[in-house]
GUZANU-633606 format. One record per residue: residue number from 1; residue in one letter; y, x, z negated of N, C-alpha, C, O in turn. Coordinates in steps of 0.001 Angstrom, whole numbers, plus 500000, padded with zeros to 6 digits. Each point is the difference from the previous one (the first is absolute). Last residue first. Layout:
@resi=NUM, resn=A, nv=Y, nu=X, nw=Z, cav=Y, cau=X, caw=Z, cv=Y, cu=X, cw=Z, ov=Y, ou=X, ow=Z
...
END
This chain:
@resi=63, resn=X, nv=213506, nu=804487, nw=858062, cav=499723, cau=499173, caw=500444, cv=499939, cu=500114, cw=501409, ov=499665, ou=499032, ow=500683
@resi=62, resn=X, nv=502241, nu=504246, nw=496774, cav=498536, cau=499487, caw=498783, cv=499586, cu=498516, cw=500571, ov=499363, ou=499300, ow=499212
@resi=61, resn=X, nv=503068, nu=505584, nw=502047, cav=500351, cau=498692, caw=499963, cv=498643, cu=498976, cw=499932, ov=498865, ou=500040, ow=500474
@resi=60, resn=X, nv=501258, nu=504829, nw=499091, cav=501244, cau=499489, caw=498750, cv=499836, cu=498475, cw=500821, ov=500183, ou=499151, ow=499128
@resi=59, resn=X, nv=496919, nu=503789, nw=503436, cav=499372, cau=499916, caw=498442, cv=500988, cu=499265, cw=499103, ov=499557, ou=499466, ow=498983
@resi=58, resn=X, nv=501482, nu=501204, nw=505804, cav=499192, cau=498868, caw=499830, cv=499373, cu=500234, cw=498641, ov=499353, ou=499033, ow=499598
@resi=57, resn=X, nv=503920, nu=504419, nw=501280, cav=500590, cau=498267, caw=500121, cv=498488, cu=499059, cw=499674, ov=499898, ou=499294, ow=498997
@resi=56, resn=X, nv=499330, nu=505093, nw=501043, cav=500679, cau=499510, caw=499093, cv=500517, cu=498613, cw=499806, ov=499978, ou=499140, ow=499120
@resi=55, resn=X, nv=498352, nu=502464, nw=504556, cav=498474, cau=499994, caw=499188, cv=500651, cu=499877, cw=498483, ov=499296, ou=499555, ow=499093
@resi=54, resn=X, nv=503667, nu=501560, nw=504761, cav=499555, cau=498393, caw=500408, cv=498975, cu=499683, cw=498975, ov=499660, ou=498819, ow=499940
@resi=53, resn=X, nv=502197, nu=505534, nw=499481, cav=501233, cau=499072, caw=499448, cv=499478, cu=498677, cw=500411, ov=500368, ou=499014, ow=499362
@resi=52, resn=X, nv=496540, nu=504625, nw=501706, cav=500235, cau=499937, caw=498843, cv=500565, cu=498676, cw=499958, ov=499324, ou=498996, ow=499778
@resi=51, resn=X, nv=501315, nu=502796, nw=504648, cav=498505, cau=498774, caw=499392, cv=500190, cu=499730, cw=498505, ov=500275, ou=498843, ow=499682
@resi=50, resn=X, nv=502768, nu=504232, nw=501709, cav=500557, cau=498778, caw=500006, cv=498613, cu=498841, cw=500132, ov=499934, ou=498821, ow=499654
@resi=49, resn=X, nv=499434, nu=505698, nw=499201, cav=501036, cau=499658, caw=499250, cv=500096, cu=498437, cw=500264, ov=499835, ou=499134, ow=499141
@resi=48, resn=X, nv=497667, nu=503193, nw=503869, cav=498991, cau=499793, caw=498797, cv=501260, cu=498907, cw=498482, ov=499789, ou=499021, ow=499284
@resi=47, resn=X, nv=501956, nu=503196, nw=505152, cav=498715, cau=498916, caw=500498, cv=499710, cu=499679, cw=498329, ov=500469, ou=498941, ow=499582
@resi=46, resn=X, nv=501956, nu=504803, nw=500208, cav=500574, cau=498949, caw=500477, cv=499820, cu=498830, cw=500078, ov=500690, ou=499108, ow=499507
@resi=45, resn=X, nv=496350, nu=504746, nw=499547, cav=500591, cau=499623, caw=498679, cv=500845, cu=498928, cw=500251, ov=499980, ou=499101, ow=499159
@resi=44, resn=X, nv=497554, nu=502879, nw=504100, cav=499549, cau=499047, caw=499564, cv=500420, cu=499765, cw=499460, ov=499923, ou=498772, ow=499946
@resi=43, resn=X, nv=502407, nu=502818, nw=503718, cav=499735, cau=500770, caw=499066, cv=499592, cu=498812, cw=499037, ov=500801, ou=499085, ow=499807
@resi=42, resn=X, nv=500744, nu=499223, nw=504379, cav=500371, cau=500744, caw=499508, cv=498692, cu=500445, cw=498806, ov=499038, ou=499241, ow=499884
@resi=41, resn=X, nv=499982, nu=498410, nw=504170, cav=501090, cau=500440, caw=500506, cv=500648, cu=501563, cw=498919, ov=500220, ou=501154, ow=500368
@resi=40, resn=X, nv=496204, nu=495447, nw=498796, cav=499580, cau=500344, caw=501022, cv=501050, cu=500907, cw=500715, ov=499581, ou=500624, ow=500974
@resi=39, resn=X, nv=501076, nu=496960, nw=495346, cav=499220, cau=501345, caw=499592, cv=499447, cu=500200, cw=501146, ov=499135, ou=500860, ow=499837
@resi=38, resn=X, nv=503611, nu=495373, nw=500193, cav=500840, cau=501166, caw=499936, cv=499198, cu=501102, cw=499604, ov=500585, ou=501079, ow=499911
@resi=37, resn=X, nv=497623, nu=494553, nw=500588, cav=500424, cau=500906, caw=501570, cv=500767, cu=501129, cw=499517, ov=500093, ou=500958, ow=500768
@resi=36, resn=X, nv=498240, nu=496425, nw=495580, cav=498231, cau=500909, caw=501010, cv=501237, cu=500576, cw=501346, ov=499880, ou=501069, ow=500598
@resi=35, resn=X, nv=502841, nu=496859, nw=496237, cav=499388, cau=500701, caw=499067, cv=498998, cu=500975, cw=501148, ov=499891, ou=501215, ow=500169
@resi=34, resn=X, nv=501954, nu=494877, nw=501244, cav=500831, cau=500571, caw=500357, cv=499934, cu=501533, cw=499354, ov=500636, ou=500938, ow=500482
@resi=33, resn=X, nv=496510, nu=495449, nw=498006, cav=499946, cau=500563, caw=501879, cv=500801, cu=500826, cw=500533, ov=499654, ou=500660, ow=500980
@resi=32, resn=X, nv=500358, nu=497591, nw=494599, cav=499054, cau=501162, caw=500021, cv=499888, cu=500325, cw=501177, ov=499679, ou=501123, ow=500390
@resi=31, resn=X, nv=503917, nu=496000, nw=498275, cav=500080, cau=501547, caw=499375, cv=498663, cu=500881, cw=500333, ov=499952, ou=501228, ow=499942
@resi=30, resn=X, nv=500517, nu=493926, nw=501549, cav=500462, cau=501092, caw=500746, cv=500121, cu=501443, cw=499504, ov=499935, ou=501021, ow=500685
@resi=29, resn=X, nv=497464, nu=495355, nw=496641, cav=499678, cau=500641, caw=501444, cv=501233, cu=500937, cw=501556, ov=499754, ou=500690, ow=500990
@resi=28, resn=X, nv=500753, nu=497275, nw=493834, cav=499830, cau=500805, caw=500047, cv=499348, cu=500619, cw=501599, ov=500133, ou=501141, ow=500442
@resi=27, resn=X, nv=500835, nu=494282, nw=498205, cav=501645, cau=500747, caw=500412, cv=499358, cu=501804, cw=500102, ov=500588, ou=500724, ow=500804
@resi=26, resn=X, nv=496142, nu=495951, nw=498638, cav=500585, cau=499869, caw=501383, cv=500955, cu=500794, cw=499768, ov=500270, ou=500756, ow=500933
@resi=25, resn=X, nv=496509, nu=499656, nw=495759, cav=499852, cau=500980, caw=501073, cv=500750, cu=499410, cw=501296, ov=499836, ou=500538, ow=501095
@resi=24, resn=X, nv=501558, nu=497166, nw=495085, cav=500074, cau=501540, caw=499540, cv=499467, cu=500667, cw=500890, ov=500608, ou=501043, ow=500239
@resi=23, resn=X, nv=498317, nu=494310, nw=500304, cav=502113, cau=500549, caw=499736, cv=499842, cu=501386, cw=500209, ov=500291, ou=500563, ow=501056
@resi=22, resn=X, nv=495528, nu=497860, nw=498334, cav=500364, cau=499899, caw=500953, cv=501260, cu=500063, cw=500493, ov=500332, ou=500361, ow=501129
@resi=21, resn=X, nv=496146, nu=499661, nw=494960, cav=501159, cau=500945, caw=500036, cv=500376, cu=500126, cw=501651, ov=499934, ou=501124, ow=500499
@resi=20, resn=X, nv=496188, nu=496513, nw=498416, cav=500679, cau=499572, caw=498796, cv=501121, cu=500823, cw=500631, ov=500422, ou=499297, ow=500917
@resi=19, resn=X, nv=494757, nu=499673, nw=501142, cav=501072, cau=501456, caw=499301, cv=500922, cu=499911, cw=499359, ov=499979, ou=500922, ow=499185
@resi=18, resn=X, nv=497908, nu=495549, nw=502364, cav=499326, cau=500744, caw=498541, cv=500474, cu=501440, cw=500298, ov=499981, ou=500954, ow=499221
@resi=17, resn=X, nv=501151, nu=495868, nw=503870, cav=500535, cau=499435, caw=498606, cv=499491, cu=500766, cw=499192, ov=500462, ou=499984, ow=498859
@resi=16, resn=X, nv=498644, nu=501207, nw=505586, cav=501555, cau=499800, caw=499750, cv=500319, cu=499907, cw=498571, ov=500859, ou=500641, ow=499393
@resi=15, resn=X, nv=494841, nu=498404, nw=502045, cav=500357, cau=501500, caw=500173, cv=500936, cu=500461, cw=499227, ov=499986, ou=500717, ow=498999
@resi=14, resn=X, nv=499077, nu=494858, nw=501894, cav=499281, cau=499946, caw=499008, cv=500196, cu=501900, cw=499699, ov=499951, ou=500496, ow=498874
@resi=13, resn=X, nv=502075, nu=497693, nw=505095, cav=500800, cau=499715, caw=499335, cv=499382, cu=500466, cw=498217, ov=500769, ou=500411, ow=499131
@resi=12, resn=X, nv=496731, nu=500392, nw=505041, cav=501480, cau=500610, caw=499994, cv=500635, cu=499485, cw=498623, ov=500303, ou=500902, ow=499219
@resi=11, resn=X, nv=495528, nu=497144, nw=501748, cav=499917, cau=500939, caw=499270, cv=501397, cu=501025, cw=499818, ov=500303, ou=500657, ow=499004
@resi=10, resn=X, nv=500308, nu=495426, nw=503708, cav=499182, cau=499673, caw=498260, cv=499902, cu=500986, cw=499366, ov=500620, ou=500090, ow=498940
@resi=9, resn=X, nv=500178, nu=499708, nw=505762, cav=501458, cau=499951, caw=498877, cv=499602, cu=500089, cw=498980, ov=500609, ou=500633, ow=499137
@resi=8, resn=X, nv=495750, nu=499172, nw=503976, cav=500530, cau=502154, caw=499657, cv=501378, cu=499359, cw=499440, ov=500676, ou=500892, ow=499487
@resi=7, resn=X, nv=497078, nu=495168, nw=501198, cav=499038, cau=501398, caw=498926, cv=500503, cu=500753, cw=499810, ov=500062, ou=500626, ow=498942
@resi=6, resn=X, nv=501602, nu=496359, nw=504405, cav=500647, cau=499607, caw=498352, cv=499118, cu=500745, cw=499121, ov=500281, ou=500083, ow=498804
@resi=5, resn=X, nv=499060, nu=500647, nw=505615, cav=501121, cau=500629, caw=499906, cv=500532, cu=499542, cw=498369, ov=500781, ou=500579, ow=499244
@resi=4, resn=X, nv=495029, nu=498348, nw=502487, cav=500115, cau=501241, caw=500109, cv=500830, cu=500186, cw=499090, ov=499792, ou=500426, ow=498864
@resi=3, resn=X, nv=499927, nu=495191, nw=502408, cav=499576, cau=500175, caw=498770, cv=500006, cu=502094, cw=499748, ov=500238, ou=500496, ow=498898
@resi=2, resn=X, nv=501346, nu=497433, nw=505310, cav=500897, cau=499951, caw=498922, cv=499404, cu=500185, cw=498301, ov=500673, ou=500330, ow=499024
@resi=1, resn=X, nv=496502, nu=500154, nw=505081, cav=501066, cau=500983, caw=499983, cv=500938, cu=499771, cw=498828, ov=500291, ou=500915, ow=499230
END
């Protein structure tokens, strides 16, 4: 069991590290969730706008 569980950290982390831009999609993940619930409610351009601003954020921050 424990050798399991130190496989699925291993590759988690080997995951983790080669995406590289992990700042940039953490602060950016509320702009897009909050991005998908509001086009369910309002008019896509709303929804779509503020996904935009989370897909901006994670392109300018460079680490």
């Amino acid at each position: 069991m424990s050798t399991k569980l130190l496989q699925i950290l291993f590759i988690s982390f080997i995951s983790i590290s080669i995406q590289g831009c992990i700042v940039g999609t953490v602060v950016s993940a509320p702009f897009k969730v909050v991005g998908a619930v509001v086009n369910t409610v309002t008019p896509d351009v709303v929804g779509d706008s503020i996904s935009g601003t989370g897909e901006i954020i994670d392109a300018v921050i460079p680490f």
